[in-house]
PDB file of N, CA, C and O in Angstrom:
ATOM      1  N   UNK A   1       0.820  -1.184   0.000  1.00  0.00           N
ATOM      2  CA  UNK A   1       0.000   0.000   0.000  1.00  0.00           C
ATOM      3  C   UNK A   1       0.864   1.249   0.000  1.00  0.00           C
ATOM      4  O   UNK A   1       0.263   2.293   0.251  1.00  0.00           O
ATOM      5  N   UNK A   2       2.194   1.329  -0.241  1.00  0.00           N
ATOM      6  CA  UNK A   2       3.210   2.511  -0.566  1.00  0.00           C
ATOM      7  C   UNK A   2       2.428   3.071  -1.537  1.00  0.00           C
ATOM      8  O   UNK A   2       2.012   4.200  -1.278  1.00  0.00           O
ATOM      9  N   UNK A   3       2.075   2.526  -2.719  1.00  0.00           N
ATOM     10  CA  UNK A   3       1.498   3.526  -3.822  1.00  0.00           C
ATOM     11  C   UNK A   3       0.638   4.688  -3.776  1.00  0.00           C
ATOM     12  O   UNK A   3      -0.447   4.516  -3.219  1.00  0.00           O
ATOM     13  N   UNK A   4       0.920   5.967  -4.297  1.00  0.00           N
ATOM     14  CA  UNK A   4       0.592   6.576  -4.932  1.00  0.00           C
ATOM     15  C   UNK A   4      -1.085   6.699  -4.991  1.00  0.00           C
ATOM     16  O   UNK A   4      -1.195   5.537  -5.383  1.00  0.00           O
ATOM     17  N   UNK A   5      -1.892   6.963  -4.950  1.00  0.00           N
ATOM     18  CA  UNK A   5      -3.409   6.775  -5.430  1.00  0.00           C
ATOM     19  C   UNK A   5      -3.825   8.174  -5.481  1.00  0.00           C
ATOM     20  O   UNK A   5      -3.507   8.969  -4.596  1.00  0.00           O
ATOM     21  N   UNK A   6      -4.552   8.503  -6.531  1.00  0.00           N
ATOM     22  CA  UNK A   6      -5.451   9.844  -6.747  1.00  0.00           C
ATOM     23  C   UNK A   6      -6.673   9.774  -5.628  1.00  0.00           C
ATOM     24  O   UNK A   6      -7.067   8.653  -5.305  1.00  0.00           O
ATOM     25  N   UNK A   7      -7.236  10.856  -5.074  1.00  0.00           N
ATOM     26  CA  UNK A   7      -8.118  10.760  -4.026  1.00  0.00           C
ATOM     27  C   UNK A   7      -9.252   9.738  -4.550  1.00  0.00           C
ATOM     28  O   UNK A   7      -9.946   9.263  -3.651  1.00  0.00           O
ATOM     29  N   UNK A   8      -9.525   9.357  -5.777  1.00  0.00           N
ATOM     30  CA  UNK A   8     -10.584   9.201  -6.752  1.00  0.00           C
ATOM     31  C   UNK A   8     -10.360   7.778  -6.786  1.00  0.00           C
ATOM     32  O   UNK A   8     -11.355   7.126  -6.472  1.00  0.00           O
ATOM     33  N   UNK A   9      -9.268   7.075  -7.095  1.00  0.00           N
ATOM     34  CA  UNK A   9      -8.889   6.260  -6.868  1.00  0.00           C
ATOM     35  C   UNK A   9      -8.327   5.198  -5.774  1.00  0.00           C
ATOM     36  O   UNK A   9      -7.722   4.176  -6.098  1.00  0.00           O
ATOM     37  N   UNK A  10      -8.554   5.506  -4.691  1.00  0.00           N
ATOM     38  CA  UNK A  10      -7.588   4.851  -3.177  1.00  0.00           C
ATOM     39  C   UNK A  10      -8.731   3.774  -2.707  1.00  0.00           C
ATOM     40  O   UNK A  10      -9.857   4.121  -2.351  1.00  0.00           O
ATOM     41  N   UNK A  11      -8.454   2.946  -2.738  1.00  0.00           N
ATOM     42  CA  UNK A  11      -8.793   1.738  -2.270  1.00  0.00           C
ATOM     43  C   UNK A  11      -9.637   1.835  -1.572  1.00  0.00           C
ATOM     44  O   UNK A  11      -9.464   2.534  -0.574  1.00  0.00           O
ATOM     45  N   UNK A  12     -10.705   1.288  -1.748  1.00  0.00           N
ATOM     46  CA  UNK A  12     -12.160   1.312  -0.243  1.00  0.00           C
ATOM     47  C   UNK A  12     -12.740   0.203   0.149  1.00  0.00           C
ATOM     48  O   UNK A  12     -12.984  -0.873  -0.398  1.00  0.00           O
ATOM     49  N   UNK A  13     -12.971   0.776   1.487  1.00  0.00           N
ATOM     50  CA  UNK A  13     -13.766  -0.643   1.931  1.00  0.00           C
ATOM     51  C   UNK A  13     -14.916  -0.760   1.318  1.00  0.00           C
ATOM     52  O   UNK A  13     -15.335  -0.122   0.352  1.00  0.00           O
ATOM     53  N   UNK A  14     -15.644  -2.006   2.206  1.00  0.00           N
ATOM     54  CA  UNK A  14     -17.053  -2.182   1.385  1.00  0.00           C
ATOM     55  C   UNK A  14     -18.161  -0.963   1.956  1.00  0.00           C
ATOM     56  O   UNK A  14     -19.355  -1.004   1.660  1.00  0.00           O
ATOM     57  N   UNK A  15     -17.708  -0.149   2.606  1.00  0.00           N
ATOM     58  CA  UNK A  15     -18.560   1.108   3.029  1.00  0.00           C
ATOM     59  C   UNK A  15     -18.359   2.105   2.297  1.00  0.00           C
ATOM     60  O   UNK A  15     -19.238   2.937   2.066  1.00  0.00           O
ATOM     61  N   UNK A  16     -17.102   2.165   1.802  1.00  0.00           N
ATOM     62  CA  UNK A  16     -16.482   3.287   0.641  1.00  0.00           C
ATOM     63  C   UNK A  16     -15.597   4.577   1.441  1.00  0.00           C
ATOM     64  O   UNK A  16     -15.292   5.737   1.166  1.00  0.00           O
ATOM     65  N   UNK A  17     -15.409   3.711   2.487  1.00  0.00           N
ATOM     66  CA  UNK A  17     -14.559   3.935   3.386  1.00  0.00           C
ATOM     67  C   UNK A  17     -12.794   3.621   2.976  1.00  0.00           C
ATOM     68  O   UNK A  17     -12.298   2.513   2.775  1.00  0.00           O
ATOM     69  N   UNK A  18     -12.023   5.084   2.931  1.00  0.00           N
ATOM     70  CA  UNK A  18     -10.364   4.341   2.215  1.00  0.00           C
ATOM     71  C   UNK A  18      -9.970   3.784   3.400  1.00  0.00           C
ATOM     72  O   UNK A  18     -10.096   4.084   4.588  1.00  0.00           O
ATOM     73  N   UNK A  19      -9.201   2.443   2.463  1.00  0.00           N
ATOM     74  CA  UNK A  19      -8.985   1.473   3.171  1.00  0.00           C
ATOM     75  C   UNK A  19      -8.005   0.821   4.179  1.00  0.00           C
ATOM     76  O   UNK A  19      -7.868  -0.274   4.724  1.00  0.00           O
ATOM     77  N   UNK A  20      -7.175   2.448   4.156  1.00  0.00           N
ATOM     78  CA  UNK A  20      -6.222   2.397   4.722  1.00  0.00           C
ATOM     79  C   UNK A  20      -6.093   3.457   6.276  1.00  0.00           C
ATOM     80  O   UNK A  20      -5.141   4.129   6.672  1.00  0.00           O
ATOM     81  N   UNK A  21      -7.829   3.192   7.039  1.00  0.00           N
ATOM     82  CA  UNK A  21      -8.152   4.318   7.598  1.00  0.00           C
ATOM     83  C   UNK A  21      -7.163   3.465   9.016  1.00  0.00           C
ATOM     84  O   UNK A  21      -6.596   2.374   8.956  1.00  0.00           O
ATOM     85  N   UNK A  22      -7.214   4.082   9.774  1.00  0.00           N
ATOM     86  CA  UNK A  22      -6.540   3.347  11.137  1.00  0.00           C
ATOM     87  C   UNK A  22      -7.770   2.975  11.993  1.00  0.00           C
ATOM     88  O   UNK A  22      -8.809   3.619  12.139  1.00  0.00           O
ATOM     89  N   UNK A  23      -7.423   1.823  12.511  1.00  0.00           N
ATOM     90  CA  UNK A  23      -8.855   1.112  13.450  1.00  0.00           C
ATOM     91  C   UNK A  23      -8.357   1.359  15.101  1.00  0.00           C
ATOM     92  O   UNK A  23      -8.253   0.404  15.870  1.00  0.00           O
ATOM     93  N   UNK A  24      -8.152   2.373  15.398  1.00  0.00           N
ATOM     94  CA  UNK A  24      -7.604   2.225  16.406  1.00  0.00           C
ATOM     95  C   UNK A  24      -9.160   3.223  16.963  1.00  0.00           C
ATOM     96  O   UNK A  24      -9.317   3.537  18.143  1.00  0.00           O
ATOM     97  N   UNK A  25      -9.917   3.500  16.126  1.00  0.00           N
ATOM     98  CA  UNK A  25     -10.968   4.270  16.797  1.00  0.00           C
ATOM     99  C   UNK A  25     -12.315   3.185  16.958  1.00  0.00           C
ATOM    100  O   UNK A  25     -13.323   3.279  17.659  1.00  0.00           O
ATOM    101  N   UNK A  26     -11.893   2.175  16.044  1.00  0.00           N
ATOM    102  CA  UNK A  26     -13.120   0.689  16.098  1.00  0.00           C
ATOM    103  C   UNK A  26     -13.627   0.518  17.436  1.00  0.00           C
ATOM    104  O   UNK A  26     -13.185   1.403  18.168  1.00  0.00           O
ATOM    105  N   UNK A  27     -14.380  -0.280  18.021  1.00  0.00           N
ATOM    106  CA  UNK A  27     -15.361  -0.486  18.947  1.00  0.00           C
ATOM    107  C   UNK A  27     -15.637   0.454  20.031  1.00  0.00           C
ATOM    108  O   UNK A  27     -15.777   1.663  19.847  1.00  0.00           O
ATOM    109  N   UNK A  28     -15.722  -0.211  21.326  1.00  0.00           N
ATOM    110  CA  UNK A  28     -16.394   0.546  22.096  1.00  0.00           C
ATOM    111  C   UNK A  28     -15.549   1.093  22.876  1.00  0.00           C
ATOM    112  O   UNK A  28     -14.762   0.250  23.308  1.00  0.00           O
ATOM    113  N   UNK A  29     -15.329   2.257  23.301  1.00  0.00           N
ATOM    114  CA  UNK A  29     -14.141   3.035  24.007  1.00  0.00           C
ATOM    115  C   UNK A  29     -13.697   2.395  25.394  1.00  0.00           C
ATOM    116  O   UNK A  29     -14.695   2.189  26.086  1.00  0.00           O
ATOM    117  N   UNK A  30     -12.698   2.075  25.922  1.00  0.00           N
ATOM    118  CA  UNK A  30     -12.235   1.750  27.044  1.00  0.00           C
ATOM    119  C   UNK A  30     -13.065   2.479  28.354  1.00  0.00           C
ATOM    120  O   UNK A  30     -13.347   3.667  28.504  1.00  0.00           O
ATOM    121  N   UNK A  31     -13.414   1.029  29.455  1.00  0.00           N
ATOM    122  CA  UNK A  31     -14.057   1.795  30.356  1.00  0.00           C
ATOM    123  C   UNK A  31     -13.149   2.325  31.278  1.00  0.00           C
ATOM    124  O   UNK A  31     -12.192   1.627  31.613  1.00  0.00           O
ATOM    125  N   UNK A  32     -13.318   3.641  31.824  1.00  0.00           N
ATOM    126  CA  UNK A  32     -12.713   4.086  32.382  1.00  0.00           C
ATOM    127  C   UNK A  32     -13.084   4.304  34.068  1.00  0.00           C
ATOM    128  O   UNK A  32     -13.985   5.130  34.213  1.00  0.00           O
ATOM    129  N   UNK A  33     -12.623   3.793  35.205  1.00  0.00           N
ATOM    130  CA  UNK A  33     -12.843   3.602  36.705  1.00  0.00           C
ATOM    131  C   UNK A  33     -12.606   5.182  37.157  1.00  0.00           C
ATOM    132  O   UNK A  33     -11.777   5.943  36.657  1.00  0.00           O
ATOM    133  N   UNK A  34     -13.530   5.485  38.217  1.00  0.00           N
ATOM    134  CA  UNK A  34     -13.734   6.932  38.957  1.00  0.00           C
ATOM    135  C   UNK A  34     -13.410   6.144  40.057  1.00  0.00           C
ATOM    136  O   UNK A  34     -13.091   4.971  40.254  1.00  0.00           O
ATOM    137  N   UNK A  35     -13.618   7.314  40.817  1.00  0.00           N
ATOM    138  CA  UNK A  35     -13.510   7.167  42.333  1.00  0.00           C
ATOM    139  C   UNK A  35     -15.011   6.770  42.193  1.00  0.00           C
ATOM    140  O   UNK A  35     -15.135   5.561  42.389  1.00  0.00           O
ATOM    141  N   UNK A  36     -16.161   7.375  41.925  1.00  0.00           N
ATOM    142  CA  UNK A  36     -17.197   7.836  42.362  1.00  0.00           C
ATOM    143  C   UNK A  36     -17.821   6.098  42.351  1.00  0.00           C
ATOM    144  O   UNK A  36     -18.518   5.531  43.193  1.00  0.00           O
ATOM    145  N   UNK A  37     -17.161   5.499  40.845  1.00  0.00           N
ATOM    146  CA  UNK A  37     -18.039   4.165  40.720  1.00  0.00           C
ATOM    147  C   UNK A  37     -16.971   3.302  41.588  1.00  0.00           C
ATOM    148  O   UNK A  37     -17.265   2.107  41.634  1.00  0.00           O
ATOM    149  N   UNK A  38     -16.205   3.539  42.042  1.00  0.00           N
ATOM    150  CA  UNK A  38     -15.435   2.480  43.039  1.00  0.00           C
ATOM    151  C   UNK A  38     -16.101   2.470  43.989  1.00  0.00           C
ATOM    152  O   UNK A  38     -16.338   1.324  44.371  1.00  0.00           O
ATOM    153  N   UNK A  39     -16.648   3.443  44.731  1.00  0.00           N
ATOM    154  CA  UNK A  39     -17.515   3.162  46.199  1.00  0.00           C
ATOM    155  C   UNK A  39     -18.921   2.938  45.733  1.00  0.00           C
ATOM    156  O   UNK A  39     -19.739   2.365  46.454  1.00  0.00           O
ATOM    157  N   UNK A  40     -19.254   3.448  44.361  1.00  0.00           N
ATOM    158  CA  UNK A  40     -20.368   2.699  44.203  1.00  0.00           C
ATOM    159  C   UNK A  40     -20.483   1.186  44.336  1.00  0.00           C
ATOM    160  O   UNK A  40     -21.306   0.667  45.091  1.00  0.00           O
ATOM    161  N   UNK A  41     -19.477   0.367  43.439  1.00  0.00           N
ATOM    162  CA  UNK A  41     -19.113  -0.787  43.164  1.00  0.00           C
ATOM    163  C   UNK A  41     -19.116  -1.597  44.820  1.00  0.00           C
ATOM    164  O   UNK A  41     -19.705  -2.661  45.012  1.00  0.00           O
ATOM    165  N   UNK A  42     -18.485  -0.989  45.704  1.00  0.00           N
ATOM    166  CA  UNK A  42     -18.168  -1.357  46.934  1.00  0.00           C
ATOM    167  C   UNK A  42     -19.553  -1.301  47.624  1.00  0.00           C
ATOM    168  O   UNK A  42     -19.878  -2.369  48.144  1.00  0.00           O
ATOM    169  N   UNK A  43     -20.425  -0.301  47.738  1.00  0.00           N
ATOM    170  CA  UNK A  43     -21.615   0.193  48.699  1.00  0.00           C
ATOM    171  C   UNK A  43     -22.990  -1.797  48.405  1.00  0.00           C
ATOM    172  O   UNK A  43     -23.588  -2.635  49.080  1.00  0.00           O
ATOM    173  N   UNK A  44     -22.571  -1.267  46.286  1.00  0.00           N
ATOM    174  CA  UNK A  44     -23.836  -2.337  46.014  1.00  0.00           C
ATOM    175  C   UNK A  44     -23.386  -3.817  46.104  1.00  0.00           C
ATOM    176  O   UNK A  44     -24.264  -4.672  45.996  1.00  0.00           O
ATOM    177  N   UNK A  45     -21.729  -4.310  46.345  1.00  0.00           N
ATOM    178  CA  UNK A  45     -21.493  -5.327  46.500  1.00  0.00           C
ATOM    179  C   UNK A  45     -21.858  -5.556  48.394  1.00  0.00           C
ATOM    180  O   UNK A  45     -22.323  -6.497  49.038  1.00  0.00           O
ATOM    181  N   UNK A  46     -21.511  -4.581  48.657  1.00  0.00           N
ATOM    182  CA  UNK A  46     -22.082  -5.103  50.651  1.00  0.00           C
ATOM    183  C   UNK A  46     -23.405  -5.275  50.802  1.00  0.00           C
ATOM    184  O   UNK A  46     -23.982  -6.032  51.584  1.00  0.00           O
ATOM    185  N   UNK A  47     -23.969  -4.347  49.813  1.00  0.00           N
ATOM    186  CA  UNK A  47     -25.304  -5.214  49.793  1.00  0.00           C
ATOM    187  C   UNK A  47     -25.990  -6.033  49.591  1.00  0.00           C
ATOM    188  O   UNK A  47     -27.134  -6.220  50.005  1.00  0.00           O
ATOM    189  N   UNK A  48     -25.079  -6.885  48.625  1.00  0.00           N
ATOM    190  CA  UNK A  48     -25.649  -8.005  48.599  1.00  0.00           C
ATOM    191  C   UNK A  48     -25.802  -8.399  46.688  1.00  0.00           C
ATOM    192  O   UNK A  48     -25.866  -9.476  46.096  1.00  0.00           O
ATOM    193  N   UNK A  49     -25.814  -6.934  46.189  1.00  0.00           N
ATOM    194  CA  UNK A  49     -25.717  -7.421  44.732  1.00  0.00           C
ATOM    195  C   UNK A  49     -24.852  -8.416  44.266  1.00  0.00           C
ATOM    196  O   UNK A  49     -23.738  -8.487  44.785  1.00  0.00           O
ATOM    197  N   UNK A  50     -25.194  -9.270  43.298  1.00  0.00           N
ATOM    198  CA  UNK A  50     -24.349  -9.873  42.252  1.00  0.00           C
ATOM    199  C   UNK A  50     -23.156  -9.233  41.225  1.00  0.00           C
ATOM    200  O   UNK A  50     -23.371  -8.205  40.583  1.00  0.00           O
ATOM    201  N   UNK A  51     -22.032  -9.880  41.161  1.00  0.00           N
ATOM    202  CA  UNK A  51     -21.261  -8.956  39.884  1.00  0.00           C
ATOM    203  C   UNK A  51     -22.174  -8.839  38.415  1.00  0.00           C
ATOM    204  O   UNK A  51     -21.592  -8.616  37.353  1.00  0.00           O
ATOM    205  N   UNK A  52     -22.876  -8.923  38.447  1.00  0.00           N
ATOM    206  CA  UNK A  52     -23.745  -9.676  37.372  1.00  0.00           C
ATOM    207  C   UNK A  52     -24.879  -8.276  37.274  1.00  0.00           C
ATOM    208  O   UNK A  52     -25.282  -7.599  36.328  1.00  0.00           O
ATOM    209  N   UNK A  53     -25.094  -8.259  38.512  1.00  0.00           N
ATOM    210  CA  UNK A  53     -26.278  -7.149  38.611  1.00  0.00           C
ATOM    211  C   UNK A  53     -25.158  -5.320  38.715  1.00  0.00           C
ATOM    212  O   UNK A  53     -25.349  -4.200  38.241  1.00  0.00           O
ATOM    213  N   UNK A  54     -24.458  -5.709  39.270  1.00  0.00           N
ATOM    214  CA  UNK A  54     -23.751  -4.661  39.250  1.00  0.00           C
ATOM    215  C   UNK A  54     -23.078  -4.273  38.006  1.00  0.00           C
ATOM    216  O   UNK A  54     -23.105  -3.050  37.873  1.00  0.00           O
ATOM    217  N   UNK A  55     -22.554  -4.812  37.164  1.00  0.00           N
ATOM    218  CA  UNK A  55     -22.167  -4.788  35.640  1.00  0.00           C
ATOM    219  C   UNK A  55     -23.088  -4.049  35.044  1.00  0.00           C
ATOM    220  O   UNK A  55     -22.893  -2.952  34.522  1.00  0.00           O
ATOM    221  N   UNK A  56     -24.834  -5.058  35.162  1.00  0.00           N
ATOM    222  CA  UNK A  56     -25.375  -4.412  34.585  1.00  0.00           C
ATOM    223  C   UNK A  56     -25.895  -2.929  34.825  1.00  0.00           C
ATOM    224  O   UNK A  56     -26.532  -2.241  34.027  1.00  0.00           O
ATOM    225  N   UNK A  57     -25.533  -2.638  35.938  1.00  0.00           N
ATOM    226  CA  UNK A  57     -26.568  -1.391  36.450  1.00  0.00           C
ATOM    227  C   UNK A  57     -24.864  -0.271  36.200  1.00  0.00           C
ATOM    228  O   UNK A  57     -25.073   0.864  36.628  1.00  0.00           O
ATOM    229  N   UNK A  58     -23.711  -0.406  35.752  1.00  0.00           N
ATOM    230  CA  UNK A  58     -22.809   0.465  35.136  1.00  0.00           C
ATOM    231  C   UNK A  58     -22.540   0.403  33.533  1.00  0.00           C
ATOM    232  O   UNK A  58     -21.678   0.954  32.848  1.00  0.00           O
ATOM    233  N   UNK A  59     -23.416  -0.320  33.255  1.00  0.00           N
ATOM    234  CA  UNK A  59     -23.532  -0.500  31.721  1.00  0.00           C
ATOM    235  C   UNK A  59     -22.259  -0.835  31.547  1.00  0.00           C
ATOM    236  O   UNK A  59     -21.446  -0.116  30.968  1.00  0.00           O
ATOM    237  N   UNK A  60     -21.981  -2.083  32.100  1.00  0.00           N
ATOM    238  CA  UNK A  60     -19.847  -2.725  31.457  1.00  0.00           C
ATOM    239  C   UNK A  60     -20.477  -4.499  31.613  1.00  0.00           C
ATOM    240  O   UNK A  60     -21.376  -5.049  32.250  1.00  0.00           O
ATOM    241  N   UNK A  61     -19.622  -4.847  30.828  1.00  0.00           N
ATOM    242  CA  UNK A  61     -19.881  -6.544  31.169  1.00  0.00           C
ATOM    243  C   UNK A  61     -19.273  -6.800  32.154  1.00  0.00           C
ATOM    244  O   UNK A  61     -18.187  -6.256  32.352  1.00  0.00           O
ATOM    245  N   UNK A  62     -19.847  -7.772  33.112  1.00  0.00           N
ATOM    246  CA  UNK A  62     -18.984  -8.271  34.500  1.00  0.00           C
ATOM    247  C   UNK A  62     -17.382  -8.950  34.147  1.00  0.00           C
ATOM    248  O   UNK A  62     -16.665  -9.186  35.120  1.00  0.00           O
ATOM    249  N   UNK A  63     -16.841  -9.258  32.725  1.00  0.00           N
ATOM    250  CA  UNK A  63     -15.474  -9.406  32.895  1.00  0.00           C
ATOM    251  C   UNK A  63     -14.696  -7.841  33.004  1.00  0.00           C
ATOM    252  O   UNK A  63     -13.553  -7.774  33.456  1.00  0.00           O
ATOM    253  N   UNK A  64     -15.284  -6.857  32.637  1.00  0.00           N
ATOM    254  CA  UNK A  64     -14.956  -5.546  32.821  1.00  0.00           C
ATOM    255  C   UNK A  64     -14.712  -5.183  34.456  1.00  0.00           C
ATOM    256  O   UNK A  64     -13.698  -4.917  35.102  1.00  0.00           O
ATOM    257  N   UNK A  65     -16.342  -5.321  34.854  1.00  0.00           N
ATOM    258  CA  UNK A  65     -16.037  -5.420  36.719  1.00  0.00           C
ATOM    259  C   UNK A  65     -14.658  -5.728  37.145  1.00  0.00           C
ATOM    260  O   UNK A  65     -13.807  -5.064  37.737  1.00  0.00           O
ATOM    261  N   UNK A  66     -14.683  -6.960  36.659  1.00  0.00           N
ATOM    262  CA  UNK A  66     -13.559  -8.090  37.389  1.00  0.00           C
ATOM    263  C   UNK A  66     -12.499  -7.195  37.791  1.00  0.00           C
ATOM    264  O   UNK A  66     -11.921  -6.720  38.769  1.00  0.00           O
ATOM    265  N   UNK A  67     -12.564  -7.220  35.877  1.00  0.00           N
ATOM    266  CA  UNK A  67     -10.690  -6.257  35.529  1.00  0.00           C
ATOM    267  C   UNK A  67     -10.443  -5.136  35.842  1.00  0.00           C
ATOM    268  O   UNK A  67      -9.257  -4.826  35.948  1.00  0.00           O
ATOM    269  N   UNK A  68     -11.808  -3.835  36.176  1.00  0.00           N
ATOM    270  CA  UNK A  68     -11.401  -2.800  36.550  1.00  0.00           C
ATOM    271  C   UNK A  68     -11.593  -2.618  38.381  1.00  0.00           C
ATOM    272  O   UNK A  68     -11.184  -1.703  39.096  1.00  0.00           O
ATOM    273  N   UNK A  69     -12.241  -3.655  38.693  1.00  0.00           N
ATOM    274  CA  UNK A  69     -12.835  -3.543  40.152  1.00  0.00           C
ATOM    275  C   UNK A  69     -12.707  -4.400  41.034  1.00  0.00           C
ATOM    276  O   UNK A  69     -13.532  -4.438  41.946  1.00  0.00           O
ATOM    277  N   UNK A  70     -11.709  -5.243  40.985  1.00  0.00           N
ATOM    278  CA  UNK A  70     -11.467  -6.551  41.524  1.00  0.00           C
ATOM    279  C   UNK A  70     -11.131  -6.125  42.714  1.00  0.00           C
ATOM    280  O   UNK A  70     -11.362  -7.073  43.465  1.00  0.00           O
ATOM    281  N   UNK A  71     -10.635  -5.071  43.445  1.00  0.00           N
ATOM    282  CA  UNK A  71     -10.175  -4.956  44.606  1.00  0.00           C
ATOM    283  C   UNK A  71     -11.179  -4.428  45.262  1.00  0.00           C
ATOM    284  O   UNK A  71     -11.288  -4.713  46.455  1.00  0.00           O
ATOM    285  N   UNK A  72     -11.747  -3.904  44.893  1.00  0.00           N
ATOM    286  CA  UNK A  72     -13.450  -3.066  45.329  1.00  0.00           C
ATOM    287  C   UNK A  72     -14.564  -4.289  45.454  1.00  0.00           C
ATOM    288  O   UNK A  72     -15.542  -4.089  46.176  1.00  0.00           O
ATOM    289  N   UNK A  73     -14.415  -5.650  44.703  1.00  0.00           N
ATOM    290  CA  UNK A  73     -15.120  -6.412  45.154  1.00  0.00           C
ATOM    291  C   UNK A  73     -14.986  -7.414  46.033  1.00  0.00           C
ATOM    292  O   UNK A  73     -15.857  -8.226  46.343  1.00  0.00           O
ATOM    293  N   UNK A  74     -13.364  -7.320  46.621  1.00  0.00           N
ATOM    294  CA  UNK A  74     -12.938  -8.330  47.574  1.00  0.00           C
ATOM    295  C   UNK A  74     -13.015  -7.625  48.801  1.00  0.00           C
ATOM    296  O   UNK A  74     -12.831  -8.388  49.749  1.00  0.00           O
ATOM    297  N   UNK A  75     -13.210  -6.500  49.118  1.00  0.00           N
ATOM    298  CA  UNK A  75     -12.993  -5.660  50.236  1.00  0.00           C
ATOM    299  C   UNK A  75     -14.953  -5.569  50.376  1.00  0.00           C
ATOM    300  O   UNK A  75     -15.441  -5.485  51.503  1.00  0.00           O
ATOM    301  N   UNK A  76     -15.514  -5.588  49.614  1.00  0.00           N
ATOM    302  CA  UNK A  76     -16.945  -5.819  50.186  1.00  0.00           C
ATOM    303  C   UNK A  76     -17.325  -6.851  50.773  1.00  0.00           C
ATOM    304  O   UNK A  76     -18.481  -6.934  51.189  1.00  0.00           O
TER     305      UNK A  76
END
């Protein structure tokens, strides 16, 4: 893909998208941990929630929990 291409010409995806765009902006953005949802995470695990229910109620999948909150769920 060194070559040369006229704007008119450059390779596209099947969206007509050039095909040489960078995917580093593809899926869903990295979740990012607050303070605010760490004691959340902590308050609804002493209560008794599930990682399961708690995932769902931060909109992340519970392997997300795990990986961003694992210490917040052993201390509950």
């Amino acid at each position: 893909m060194t070559q040369d291409f006229p704007d008119d010409e450059r390779p596209r995806d099947l969206l007509g998208d050039p095909a040489d765009m960078a995917t580093a902006h593809w899926g869903r953005p990295e979740h990012e941990k607050t303070a605010e949802n760490q004691q959340l995470v902590t308050v609804l695990k002493a209560a008794g929630w599930t990682n399961e229910r708690i995932a769902r109620h931060l909109g992340i999948d519970p392997k997300t929990l795990r990986k961003h909150y694992s210490q917040e769920l052993a201390e509950a």
